[in-house]
BAVEXVEX-52755 format. One record per residue: residue number from 1; residue in three letters; y, x, z of N, C-alpha, C, O in turn. Coordinates in nm, 3 decimals, m for minus. Example, Ala and Ser with C-alpha at 12.3 -4.5 7.8 and 13.67 -1.06 7.14 Angstrom:
2
nr=1; rest=ALA; npy=m0.569; npx=1.319; npz=0.780; capy=m0.450; capx=1.230; capz=0.780; cpy=m0.330; cpx=1.320; cpz=0.780; opy=m0.332; opx=1.424; opz=0.846
nr=2; rest=SER; npy=m0.225; npx=1.285; npz=0.708; capy=m0.106; capx=1.367; capz=0.714; cpy=0.003; cpx=1.290; cpz=0.787; opy=0.114; opx=1.341; opz=0.804
This chain:
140
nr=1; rest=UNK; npy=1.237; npx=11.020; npz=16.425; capy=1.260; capx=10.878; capz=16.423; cpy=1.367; cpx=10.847; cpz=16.319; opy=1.477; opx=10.901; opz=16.329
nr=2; rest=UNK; npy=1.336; npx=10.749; npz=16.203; capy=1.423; capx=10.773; capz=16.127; cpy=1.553; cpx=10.690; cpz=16.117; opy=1.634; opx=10.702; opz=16.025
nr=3; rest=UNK; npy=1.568; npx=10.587; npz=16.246; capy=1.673; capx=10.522; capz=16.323; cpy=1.784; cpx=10.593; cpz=16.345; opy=1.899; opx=10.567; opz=16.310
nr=4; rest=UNK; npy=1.736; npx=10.695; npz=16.412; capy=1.897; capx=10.818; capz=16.440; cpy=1.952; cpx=10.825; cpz=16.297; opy=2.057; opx=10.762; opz=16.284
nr=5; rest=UNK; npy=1.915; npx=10.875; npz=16.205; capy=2.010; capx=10.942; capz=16.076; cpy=2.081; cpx=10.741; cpz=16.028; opy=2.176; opx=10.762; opz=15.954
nr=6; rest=UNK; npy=2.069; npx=10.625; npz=16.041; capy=2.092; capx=10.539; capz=16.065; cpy=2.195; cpx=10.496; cpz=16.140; opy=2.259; opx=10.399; opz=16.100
nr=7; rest=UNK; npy=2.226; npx=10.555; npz=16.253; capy=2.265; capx=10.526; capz=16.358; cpy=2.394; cpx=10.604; cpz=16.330; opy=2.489; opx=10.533; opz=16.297
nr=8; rest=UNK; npy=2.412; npx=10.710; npz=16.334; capy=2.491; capx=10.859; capz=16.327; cpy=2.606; cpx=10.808; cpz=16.167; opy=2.727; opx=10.810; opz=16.145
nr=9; rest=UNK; npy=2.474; npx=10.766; npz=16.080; capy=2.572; capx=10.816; capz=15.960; cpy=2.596; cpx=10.628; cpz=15.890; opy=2.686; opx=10.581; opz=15.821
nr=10; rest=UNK; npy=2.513; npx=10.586; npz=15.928; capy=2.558; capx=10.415; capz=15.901; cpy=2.633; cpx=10.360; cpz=15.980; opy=2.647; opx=10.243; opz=15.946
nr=11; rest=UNK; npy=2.703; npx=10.391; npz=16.086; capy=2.783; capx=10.323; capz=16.128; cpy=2.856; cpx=10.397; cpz=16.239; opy=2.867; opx=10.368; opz=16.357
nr=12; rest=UNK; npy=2.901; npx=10.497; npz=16.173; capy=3.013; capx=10.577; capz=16.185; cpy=3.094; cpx=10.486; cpz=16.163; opy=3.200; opx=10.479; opz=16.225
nr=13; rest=UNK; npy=3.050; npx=10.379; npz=16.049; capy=3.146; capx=10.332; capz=15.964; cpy=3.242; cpx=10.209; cpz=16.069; opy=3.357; opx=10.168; opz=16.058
nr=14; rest=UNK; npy=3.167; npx=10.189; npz=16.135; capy=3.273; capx=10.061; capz=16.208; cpy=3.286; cpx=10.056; cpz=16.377; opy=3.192; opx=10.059; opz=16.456
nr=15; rest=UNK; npy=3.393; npx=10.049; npz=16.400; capy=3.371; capx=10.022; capz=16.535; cpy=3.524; cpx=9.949; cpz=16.588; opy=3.613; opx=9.996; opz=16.518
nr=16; rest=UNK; npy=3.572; npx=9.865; npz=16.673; capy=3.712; capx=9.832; capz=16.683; cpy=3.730; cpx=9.775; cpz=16.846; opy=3.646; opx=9.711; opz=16.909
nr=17; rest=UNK; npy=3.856; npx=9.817; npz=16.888; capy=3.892; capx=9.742; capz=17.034; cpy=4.045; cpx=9.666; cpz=16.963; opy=4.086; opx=9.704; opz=16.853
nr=18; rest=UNK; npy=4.101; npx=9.582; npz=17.025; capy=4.158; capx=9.498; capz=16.997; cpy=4.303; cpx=9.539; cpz=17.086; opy=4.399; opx=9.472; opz=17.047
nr=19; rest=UNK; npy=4.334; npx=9.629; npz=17.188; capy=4.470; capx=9.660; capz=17.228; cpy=4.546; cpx=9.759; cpz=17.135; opy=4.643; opx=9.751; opz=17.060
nr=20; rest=UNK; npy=4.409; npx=9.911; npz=17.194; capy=4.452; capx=10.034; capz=17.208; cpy=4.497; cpx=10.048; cpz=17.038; opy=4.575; opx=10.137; opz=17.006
nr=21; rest=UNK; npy=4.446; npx=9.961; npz=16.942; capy=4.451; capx=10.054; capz=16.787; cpy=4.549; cpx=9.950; cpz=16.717; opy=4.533; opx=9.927; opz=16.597
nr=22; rest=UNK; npy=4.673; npx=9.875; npz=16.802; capy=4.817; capx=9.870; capz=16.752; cpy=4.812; cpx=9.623; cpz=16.806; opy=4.854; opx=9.525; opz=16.745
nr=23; rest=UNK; npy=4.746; npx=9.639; npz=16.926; capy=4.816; capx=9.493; capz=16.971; cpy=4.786; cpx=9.372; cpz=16.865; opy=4.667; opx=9.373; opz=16.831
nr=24; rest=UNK; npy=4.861; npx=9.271; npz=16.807; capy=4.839; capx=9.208; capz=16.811; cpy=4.884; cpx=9.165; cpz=16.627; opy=4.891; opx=9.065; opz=16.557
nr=25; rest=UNK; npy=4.902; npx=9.292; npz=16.617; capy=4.961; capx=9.348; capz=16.418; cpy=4.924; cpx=9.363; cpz=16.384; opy=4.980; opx=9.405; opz=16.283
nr=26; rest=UNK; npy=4.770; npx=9.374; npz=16.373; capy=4.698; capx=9.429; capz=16.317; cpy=4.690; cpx=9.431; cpz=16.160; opy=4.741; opx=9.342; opz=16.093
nr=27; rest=UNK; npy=4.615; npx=9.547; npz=16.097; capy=4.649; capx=9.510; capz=15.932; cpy=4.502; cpx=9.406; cpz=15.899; opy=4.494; opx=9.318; opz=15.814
nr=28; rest=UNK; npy=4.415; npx=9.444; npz=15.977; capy=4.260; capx=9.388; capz=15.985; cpy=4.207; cpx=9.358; cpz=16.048; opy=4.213; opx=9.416; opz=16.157
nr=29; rest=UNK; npy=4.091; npx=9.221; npz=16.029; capy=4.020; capx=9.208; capz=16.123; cpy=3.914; cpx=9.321; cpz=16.223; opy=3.848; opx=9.298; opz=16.324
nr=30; rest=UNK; npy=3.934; npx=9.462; npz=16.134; capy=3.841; capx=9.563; capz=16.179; cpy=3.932; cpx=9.665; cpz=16.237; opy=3.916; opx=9.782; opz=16.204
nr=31; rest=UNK; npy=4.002; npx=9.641; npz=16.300; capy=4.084; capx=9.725; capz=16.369; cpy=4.103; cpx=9.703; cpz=16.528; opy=4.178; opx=9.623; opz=16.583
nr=32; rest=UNK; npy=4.026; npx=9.784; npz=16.580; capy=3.982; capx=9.823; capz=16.699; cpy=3.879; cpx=9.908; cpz=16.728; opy=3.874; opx=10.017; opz=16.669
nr=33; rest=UNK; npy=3.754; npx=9.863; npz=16.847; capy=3.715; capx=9.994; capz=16.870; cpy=3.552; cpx=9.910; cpz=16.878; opy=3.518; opx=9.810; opz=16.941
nr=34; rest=UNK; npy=3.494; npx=9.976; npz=16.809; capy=3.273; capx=9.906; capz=16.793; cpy=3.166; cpx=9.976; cpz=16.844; opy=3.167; opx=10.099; opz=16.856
nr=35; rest=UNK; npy=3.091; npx=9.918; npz=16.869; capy=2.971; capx=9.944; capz=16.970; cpy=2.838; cpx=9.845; cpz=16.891; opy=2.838; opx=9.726; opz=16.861
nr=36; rest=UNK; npy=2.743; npx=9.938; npz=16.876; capy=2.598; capx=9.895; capz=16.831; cpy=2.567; cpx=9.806; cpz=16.919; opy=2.609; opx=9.820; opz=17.034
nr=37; rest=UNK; npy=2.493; npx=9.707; npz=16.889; capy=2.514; capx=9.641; capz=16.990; cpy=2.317; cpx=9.558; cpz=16.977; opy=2.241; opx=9.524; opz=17.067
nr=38; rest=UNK; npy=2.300; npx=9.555; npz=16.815; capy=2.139; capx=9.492; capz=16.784; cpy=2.145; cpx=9.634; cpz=16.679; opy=2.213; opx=9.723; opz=16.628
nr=39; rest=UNK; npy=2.049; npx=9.589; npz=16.692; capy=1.946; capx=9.658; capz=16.526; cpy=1.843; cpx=9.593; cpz=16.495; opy=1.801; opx=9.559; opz=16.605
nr=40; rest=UNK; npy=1.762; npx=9.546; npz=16.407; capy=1.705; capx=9.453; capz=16.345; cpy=1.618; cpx=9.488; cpz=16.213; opy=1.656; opx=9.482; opz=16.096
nr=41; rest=UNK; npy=1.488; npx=9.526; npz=16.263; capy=1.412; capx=9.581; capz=16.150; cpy=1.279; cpx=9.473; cpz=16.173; opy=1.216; opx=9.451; opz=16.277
nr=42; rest=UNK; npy=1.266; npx=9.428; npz=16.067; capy=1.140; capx=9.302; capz=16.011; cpy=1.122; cpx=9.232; cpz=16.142; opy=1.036; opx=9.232; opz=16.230
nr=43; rest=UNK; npy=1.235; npx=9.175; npz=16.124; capy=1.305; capx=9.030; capz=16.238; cpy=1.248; cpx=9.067; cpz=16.382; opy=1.208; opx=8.976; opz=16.456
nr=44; rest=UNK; npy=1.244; npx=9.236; npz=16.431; capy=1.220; capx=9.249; capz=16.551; cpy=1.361; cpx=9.335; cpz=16.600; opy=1.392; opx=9.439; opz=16.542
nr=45; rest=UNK; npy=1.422; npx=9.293; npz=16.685; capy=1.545; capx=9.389; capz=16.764; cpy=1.520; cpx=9.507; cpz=16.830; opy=1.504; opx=9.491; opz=16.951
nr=46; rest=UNK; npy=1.511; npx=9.607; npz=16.794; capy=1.488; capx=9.763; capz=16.821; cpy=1.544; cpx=9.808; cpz=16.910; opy=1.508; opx=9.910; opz=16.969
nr=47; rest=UNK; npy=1.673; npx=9.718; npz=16.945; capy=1.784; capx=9.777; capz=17.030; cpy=1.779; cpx=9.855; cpz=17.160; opy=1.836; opx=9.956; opz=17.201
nr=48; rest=UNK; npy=1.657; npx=9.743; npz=17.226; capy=1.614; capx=9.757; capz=17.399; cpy=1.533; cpx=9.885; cpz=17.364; opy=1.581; opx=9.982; opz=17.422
nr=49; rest=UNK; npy=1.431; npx=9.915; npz=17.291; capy=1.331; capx=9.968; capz=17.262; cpy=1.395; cpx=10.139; cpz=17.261; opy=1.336; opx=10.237; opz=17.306
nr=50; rest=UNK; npy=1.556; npx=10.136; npz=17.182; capy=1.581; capx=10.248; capz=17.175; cpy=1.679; cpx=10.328; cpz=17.287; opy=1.699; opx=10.447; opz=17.309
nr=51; rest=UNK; npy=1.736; npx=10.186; npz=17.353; capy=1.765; capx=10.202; capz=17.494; cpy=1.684; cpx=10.248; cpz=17.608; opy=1.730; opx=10.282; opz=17.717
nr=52; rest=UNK; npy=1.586; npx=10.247; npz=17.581; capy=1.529; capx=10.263; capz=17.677; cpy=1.440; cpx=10.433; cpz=17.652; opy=1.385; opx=10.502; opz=17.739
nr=53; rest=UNK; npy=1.450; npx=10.453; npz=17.545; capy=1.407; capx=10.582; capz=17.501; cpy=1.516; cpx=10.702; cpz=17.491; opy=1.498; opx=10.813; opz=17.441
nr=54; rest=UNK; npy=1.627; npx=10.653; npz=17.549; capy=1.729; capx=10.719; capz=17.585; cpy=1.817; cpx=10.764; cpz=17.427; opy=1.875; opx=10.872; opz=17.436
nr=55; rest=UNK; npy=1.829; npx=10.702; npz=17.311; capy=1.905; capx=10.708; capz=17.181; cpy=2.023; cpx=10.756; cpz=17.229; opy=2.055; opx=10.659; opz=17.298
nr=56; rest=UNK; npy=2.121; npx=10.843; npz=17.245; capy=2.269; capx=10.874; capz=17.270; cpy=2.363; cpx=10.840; cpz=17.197; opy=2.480; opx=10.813; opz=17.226
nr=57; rest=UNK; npy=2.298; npx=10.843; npz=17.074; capy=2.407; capx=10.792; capz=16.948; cpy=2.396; cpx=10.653; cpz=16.985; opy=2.449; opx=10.602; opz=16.886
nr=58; rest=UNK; npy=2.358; npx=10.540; npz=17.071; capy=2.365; capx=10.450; capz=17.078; cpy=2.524; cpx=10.401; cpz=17.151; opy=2.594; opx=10.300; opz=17.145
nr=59; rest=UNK; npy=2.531; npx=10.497; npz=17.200; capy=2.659; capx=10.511; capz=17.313; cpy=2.820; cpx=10.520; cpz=17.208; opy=2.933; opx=10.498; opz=17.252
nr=60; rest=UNK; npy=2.782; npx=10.561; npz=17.063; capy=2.919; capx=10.625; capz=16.966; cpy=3.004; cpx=10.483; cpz=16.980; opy=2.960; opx=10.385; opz=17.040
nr=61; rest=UNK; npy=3.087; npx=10.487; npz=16.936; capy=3.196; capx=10.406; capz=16.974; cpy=3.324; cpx=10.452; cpz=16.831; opy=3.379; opx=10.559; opz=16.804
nr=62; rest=UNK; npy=3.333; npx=10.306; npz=16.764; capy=3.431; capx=10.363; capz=16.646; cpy=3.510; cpx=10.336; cpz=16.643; opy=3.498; opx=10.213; opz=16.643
nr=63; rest=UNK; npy=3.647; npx=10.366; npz=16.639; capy=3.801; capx=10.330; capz=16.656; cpy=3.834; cpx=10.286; cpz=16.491; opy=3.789; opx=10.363; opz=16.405
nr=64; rest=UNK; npy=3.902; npx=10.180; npz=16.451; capy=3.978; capx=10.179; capz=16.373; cpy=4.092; cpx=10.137; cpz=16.376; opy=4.125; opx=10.033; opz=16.432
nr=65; rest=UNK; npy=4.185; npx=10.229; npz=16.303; capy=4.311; capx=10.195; capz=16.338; cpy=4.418; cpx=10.133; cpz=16.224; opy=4.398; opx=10.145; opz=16.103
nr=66; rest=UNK; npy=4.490; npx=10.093; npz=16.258; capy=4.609; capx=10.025; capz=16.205; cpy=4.645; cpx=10.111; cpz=16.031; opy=4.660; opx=10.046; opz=15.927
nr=67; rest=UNK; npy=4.650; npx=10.240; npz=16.039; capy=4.718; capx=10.328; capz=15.946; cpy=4.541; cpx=10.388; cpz=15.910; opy=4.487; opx=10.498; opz=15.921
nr=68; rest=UNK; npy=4.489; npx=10.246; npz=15.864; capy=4.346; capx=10.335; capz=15.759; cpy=4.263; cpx=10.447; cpz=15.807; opy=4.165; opx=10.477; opz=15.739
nr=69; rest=UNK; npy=4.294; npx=10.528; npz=15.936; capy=4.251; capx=10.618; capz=15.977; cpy=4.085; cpx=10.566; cpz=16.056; opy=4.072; opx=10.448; opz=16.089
nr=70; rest=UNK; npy=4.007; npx=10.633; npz=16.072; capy=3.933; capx=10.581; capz=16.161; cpy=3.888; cpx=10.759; cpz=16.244; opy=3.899; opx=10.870; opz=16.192
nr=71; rest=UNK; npy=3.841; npx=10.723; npz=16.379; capy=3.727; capx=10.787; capz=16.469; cpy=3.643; cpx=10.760; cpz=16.527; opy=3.653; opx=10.659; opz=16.598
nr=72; rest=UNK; npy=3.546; npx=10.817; npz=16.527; capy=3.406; capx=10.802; capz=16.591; cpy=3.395; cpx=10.896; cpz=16.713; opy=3.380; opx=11.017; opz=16.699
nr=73; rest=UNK; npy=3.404; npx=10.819; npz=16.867; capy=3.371; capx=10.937; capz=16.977; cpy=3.221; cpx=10.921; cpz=16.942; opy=3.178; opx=10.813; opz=16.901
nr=74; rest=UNK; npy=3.136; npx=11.036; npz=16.961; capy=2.978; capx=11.037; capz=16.945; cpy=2.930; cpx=11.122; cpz=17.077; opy=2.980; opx=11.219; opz=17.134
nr=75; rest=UNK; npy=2.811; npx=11.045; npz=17.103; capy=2.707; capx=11.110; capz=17.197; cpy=2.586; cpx=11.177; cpz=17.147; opy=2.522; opx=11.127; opz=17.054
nr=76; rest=UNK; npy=2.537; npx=11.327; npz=17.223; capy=2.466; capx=11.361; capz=17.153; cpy=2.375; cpx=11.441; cpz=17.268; opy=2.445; opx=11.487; opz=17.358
nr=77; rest=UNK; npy=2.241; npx=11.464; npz=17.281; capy=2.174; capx=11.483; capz=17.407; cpy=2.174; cpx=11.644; cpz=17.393; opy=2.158; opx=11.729; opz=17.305
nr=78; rest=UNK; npy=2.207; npx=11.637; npz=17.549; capy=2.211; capx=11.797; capz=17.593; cpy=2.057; cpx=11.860; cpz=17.582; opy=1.954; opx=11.803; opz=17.546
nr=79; rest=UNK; npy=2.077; npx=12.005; npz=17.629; capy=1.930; capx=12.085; capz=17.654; cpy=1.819; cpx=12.023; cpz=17.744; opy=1.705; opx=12.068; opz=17.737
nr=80; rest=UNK; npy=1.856; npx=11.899; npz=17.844; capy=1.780; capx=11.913; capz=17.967; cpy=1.800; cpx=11.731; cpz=17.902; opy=1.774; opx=11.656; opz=17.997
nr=81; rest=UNK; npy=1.829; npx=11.666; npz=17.801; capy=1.783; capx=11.582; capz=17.775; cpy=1.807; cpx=11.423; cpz=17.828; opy=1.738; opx=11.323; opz=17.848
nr=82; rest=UNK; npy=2.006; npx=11.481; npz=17.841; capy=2.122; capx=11.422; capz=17.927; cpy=2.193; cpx=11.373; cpz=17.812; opy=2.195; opx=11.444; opz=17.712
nr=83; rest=UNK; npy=2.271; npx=11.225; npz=17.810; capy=2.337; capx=11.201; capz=17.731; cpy=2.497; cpx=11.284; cpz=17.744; opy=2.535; opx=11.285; opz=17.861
nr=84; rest=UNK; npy=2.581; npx=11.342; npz=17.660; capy=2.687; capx=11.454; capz=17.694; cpy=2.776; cpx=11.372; cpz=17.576; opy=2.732; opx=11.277; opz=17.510
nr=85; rest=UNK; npy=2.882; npx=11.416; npz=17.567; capy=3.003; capx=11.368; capz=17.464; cpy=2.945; cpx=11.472; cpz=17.406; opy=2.873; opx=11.556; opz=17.460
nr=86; rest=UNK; npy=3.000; npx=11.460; npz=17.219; capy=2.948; capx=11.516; capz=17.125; cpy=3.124; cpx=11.540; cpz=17.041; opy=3.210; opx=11.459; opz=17.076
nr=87; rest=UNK; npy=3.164; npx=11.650; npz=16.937; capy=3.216; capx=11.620; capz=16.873; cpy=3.261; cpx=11.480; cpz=16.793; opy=3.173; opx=11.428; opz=16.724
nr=88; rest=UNK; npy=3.396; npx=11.415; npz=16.799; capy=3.462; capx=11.348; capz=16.768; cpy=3.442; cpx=11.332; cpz=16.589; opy=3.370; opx=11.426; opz=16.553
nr=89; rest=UNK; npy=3.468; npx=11.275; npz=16.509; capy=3.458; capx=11.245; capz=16.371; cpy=3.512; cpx=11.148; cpz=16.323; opy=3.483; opx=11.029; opz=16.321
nr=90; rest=UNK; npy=3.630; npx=11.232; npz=16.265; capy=3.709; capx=11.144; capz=16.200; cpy=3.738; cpx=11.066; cpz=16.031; opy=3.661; opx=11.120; opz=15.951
nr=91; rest=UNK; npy=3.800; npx=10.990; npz=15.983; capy=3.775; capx=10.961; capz=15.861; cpy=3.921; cpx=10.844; cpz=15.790; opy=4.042; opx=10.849; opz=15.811
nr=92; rest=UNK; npy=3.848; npx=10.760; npz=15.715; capy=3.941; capx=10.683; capz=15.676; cpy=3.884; cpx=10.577; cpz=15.607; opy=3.800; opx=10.594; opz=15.518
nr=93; rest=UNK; npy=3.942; npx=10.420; npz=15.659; capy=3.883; capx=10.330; capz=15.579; cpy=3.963; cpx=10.272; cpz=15.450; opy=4.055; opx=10.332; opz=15.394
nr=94; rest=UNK; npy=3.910; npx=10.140; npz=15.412; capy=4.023; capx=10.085; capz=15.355; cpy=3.934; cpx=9.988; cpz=15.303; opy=3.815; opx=10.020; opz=15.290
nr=95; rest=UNK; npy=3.985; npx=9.836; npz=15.261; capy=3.937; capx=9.734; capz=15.241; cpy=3.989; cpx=9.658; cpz=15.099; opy=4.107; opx=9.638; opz=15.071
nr=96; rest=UNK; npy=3.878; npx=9.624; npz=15.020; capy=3.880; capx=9.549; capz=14.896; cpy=3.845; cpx=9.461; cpz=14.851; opy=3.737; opx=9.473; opz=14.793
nr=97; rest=UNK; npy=3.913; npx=9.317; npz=14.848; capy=3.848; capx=9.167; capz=14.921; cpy=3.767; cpx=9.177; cpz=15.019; opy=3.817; opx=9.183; opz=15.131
nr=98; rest=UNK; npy=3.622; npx=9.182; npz=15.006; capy=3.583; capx=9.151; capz=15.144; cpy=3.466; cpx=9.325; cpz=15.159; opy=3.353; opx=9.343; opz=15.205
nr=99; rest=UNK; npy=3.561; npx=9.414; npz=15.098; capy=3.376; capx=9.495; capz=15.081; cpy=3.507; cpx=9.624; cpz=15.162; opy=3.613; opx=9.671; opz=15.121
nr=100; rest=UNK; npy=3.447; npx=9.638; npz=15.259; capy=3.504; capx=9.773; capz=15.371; cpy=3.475; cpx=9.924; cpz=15.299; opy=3.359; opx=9.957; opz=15.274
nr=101; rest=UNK; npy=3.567; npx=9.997; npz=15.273; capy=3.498; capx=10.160; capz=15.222; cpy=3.502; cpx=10.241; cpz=15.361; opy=3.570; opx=10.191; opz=15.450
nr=102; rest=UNK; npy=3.456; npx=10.323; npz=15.379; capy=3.474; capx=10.433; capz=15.523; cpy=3.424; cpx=10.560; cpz=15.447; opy=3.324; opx=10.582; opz=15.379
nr=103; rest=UNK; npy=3.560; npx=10.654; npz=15.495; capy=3.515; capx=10.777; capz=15.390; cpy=3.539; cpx=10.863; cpz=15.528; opy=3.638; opx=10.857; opz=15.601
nr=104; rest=UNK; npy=3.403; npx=10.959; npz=15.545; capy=3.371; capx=11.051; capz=15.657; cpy=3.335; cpx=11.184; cpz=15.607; opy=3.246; opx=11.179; opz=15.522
nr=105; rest=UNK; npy=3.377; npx=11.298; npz=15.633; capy=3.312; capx=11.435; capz=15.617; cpy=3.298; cpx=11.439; cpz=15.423; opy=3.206; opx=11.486; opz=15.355
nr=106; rest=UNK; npy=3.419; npx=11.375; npz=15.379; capy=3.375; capx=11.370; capz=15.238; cpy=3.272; cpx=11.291; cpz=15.176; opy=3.225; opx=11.321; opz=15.066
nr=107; rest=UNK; npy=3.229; npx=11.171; npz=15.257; capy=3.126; capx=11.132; capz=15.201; cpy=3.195; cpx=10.965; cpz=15.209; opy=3.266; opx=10.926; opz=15.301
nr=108; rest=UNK; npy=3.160; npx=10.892; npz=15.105; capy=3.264; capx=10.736; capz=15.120; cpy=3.096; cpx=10.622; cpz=15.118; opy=2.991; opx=10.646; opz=15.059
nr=109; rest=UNK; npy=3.120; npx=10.538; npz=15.180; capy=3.061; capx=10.470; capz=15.204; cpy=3.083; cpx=10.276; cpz=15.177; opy=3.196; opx=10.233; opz=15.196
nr=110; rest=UNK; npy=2.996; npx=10.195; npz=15.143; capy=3.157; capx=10.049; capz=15.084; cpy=3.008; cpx=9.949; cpz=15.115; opy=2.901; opx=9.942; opz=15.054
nr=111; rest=UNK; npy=3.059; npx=9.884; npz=15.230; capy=2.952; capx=9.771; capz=15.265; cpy=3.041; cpx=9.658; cpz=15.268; opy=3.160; opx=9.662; opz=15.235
nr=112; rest=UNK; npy=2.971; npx=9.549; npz=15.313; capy=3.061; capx=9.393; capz=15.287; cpy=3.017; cpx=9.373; cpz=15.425; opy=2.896; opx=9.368; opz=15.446
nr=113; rest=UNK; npy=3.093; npx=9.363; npz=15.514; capy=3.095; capx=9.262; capz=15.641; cpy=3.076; cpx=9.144; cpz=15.650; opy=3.131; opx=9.066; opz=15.572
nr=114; rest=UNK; npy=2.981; npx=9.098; npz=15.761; capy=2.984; capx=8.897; capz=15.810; cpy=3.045; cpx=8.955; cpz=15.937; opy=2.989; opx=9.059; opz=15.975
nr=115; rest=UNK; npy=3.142; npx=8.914; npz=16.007; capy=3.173; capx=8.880; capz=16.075; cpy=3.161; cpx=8.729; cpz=16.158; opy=3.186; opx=8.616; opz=16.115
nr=116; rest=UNK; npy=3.115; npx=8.770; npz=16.285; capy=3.090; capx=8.623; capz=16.370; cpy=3.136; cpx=8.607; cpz=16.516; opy=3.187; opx=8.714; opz=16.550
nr=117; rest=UNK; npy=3.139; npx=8.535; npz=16.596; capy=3.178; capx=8.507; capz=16.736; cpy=3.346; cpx=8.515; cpz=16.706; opy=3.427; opx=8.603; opz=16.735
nr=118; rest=UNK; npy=3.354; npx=8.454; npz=16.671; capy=3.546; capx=8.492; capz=16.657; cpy=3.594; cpx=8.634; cpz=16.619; opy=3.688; opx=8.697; opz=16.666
nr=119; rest=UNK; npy=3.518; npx=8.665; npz=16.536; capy=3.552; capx=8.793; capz=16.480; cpy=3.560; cpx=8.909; cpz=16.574; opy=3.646; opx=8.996; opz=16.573
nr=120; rest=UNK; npy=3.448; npx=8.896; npz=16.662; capy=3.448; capx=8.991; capz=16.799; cpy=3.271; cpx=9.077; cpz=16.723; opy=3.260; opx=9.199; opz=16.729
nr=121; rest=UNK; npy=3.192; npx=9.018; npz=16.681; capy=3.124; capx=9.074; capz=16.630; cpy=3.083; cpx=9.113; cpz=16.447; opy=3.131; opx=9.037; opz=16.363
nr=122; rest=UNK; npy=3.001; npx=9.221; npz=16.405; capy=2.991; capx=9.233; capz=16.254; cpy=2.813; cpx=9.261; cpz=16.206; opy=2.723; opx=9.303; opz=16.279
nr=123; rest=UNK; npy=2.809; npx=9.234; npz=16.113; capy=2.664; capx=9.302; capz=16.106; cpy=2.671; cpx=9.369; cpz=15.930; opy=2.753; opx=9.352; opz=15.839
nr=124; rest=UNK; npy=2.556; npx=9.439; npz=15.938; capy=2.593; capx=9.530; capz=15.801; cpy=2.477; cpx=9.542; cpz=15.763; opy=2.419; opx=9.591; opz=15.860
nr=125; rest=UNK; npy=2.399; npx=9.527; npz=15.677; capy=2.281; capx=9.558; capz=15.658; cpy=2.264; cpx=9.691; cpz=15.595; opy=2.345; opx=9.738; opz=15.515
nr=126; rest=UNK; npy=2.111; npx=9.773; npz=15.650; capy=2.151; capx=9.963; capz=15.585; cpy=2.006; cpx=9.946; cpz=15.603; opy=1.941; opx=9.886; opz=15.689
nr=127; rest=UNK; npy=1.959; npx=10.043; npz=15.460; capy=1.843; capx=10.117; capz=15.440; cpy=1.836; cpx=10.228; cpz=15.465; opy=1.934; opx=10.299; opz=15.441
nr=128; rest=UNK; npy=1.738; npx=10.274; npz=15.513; capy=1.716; capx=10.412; capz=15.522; cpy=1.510; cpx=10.455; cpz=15.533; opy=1.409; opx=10.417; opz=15.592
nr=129; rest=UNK; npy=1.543; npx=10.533; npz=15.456; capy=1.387; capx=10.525; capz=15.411; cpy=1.291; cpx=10.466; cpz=15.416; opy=1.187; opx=10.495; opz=15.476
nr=130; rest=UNK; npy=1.320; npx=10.355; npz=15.338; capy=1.256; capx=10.252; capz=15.314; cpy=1.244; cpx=10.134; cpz=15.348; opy=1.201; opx=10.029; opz=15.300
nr=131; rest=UNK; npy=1.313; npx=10.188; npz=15.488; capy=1.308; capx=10.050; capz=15.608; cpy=1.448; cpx=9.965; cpz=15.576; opy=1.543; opx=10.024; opz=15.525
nr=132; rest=UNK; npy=1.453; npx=9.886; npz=15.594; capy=1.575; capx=9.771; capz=15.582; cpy=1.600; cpx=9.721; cpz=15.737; opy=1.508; opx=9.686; opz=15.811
nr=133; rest=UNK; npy=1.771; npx=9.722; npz=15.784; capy=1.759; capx=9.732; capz=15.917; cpy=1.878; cpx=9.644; cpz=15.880; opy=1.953; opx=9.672; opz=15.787
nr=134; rest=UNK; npy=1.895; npx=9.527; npz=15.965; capy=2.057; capx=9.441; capz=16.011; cpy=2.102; cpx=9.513; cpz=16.116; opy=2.033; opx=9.508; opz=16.218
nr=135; rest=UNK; npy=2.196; npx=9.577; npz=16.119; capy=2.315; capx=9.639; capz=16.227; cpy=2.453; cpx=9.556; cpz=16.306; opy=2.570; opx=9.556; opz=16.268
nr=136; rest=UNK; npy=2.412; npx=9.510; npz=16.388; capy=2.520; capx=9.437; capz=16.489; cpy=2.631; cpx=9.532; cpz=16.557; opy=2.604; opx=9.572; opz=16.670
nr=137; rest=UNK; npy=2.718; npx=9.561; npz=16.515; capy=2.817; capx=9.615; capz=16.648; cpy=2.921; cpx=9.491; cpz=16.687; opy=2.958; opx=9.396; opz=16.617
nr=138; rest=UNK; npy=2.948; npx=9.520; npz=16.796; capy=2.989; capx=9.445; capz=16.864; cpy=3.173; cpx=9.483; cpz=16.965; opy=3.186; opx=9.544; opz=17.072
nr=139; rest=UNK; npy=3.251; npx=9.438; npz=16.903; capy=3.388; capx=9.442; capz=16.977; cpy=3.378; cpx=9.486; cpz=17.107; opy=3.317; opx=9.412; opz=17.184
nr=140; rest=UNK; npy=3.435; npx=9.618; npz=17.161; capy=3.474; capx=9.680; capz=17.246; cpy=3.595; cpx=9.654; cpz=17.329; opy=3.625; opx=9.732; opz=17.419
């Protein structure tokens, strides 16, 4: 399914909660902790579809923090086909007018955010073989 490599490596890039990653100082609007929340391929929402097919990486959750750092907790399915915690993945962002970079495992990445709902949600648009998908995460 070519959603997972999507899922895993497109949006590693963002995720934010609004206490735990430094109160009310923040340096950015993207500093906290994100959750997938739509996906959006030829104006149909995939989201339920992959919920319900049990996706684990749907569950990753991305911290960004105050000091440019970012982490990704990730889920990843056991032998018997159980969602389990997965290795952690860490990285680093940083922002240039409005276009976000996220650099992971050596690999840098630089999308432009819309932010909406009072800056509680983002969407990102990502290709991946061929397909063109809108990505919603959503404030944690």
């Amino acid at each position: 399914m070519w959603i997972l490599p999507l899922l895993v490596m497109g949006f590693a890039s963002v995720s934010c909660n609004n206490d735990d990653e430094g109160g009310g100082n923040n340096v950015d609007v993207l500093v906290g902790a994100w959750k997938i929340s739509s996906i959006v391929v030829n104006d149909t929402d995939i989201y339920p579809l992959l919920v319900l097919q049990g996706v684990c990486e749907l569950d990753n959750v991305t911290h960004f923090h105050n000091d440019y750092t970012l982490k990704m907790t990730t889920f990843q399915e056991d032998t018997e086909g159980n969602c389990e915690t997965g290795p952690d993945t860490t990285g680093t962002w940083s922002k240039e007018g409005s276009v976000y970079t996220i650099t992971m495992d050596g690999e840098s990445q630089s999308v432009t955010l819309e932010f909406t709902d009072n800056n509680n949600k983002f969407t990102v648009g990502q290709e991946f073989e061929g397909q063109f998908a809108m990505v919603t995460f959503t404030r944690q």
